[in-house]
Backbone bond lengths (Angstrom), bond angles and torsions (degrees), N, CA, C in turn:
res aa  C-N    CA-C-N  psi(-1)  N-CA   C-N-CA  omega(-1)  CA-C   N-CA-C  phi
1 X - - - 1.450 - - 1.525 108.76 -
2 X 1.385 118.45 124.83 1.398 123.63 169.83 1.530 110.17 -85.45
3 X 1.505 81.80 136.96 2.366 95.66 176.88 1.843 96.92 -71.40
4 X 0.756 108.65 162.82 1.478 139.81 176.24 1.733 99.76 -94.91
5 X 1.287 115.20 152.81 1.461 130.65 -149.64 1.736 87.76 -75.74
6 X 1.452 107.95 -35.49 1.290 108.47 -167.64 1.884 116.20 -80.94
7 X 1.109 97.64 -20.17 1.909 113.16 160.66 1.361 97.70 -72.09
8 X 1.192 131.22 -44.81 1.217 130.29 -150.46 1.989 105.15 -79.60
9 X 1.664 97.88 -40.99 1.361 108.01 174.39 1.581 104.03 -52.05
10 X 1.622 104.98 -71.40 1.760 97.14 -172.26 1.387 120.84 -42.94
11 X 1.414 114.79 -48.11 1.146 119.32 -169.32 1.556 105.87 -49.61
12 X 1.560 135.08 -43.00 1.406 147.20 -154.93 1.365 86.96 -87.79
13 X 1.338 154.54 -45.15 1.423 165.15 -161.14 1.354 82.56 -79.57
14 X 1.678 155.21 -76.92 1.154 140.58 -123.63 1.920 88.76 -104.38
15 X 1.087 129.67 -20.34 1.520 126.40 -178.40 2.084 86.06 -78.39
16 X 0.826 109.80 -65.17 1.892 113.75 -168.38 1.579 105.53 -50.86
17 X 1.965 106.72 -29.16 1.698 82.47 -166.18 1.879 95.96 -102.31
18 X 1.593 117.39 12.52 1.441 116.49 168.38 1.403 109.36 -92.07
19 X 1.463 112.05 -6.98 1.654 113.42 -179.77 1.531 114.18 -121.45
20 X 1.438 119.26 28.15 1.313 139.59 148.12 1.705 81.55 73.35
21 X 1.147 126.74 44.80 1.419 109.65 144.61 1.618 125.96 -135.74
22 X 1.405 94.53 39.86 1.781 88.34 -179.27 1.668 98.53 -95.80
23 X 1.447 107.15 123.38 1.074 119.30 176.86 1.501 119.37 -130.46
24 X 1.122 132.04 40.87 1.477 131.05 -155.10 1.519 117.40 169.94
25 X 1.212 139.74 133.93 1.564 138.25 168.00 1.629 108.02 -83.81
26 X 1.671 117.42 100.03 1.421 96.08 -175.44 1.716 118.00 -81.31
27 X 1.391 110.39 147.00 1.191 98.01 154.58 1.583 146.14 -122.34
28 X 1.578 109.86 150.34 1.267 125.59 -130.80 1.544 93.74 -97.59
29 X 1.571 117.37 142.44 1.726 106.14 157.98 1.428 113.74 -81.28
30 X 1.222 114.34 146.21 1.029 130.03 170.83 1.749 132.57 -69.34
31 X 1.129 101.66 -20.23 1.200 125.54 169.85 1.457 122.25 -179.28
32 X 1.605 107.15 169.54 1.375 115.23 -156.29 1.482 102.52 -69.55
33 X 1.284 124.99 146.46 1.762 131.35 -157.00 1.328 118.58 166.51
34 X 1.454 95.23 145.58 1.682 95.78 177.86 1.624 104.94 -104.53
35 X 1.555 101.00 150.09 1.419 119.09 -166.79 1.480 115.23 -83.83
36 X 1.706 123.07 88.09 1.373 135.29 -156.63 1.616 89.67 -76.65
37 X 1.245 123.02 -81.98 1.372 120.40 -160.74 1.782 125.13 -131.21
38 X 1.060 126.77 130.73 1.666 116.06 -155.99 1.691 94.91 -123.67
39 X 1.405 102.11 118.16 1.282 107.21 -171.03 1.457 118.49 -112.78
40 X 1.329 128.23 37.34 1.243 156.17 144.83 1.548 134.74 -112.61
41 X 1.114 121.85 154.24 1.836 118.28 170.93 1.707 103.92 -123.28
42 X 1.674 88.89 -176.61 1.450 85.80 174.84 1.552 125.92 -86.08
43 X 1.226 123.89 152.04 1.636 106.63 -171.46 1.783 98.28 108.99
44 X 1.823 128.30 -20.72 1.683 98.09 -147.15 1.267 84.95 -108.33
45 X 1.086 113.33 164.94 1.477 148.80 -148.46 1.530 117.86 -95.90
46 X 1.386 126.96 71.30 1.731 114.95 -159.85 1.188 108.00 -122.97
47 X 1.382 108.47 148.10 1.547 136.37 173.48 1.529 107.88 -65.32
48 X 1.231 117.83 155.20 2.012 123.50 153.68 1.747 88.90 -42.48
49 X 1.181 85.21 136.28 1.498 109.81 164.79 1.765 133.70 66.87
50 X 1.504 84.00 12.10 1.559 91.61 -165.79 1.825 112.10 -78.27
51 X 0.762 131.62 114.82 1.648 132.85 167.64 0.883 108.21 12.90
52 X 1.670 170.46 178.07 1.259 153.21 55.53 1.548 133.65 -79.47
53 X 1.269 99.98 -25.60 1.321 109.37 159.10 1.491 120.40 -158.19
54 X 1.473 115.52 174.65 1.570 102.78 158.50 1.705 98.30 -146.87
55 X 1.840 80.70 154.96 2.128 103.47 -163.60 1.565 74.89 -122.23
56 X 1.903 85.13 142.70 1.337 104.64 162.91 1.320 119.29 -126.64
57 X 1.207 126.15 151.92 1.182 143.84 -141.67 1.724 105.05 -153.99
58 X 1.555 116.56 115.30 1.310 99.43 152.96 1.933 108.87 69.18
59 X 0.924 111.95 6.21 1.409 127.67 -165.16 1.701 108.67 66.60
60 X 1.076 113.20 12.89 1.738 116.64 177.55 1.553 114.69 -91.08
61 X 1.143 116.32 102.44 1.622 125.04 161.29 1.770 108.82 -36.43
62 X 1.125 113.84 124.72 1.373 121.57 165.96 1.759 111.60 -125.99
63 X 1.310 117.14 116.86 1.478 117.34 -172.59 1.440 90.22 -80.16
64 X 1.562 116.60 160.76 1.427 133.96 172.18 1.561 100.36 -123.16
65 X 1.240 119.57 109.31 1.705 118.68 172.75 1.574 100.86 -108.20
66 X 1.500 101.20 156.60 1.255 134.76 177.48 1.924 90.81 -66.37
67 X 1.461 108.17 135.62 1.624 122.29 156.53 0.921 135.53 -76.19
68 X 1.529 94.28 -18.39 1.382 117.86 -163.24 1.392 121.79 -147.70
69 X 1.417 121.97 154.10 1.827 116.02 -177.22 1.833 82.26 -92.79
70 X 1.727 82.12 161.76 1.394 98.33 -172.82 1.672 102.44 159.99
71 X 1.701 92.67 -163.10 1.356 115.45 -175.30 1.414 98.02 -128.38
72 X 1.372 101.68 124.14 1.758 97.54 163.78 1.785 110.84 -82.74
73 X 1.402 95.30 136.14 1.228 113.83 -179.88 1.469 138.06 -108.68
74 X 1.911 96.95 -19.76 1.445 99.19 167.69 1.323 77.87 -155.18
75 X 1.758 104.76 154.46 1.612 123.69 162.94 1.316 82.83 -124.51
76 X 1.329 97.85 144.07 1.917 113.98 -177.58 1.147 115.13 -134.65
77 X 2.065 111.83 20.49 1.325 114.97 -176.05 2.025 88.31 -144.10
78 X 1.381 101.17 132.74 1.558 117.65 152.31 1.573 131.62 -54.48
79 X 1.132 107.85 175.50 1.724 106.37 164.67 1.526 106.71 -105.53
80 X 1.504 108.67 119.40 2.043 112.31 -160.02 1.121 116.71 89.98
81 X 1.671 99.66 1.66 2.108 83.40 152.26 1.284 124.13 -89.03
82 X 1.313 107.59 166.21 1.241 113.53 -176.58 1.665 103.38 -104.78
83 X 1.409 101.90 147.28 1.585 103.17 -172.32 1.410 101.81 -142.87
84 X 1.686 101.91 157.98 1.993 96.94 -173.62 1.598 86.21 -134.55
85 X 1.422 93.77 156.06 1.574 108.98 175.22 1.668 112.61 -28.91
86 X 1.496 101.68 149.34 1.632 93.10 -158.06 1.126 164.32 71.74
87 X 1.140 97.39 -22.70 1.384 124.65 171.40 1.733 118.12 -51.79
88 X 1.072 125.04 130.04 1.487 126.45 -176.71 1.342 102.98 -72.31
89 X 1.441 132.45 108.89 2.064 129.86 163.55 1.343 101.76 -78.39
90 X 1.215 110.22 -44.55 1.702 105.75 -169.27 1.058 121.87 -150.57
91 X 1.663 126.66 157.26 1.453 118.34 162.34 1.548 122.44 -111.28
92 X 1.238 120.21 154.62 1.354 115.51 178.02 1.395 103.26 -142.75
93 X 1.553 103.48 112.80 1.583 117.58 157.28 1.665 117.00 -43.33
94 X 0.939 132.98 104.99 1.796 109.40 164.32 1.336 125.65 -71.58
């Protein structure tokens, strides 16, 4: 039986925060999509829920919000990448 991206997330969160390196809330796409426009950098400063990017799909806009307040600390996706479920776009320190 294969885990689901989202078993797969916790599971990677509970190995990183038993080996003293969870430092960040990543965030995950939700589904498979290409990366239209990213409306944050590294360094900016966001609230729960704030925009960070949006993936399109199918000609369908999908917003990506922050889960969490914080600092984004890494974006690990371009504008015209292509991304598949799960996939890490960003991290944010809180």
């Amino acid at each position: 039986m294969l885990a689901s991206p989202a078993q797969l997330w916790v599971v990677t969160r509970l190995v990183r925060a038993g080996a003293g390196m969870l430092s960040g809330v990543d965030v995950l796409a939700e589904i498979a999509a290409n990366v239209w426009k990213i409306r944050v950098e590294v360094g900016a400063v966001v609230e729960e829920g704030d925009e960070l990017m949006i993936l399109e799909s199918m000609k369908m806009e999908i917003p990506v919000e922050a889960q969490t307040a914080g600092t984004v600390s890494e974006l690990r996706v371009a504008e015209k990448d292509q991304v598949q479920e799960g996939d890490v776009l960003a991290v944010i320190d809180p």
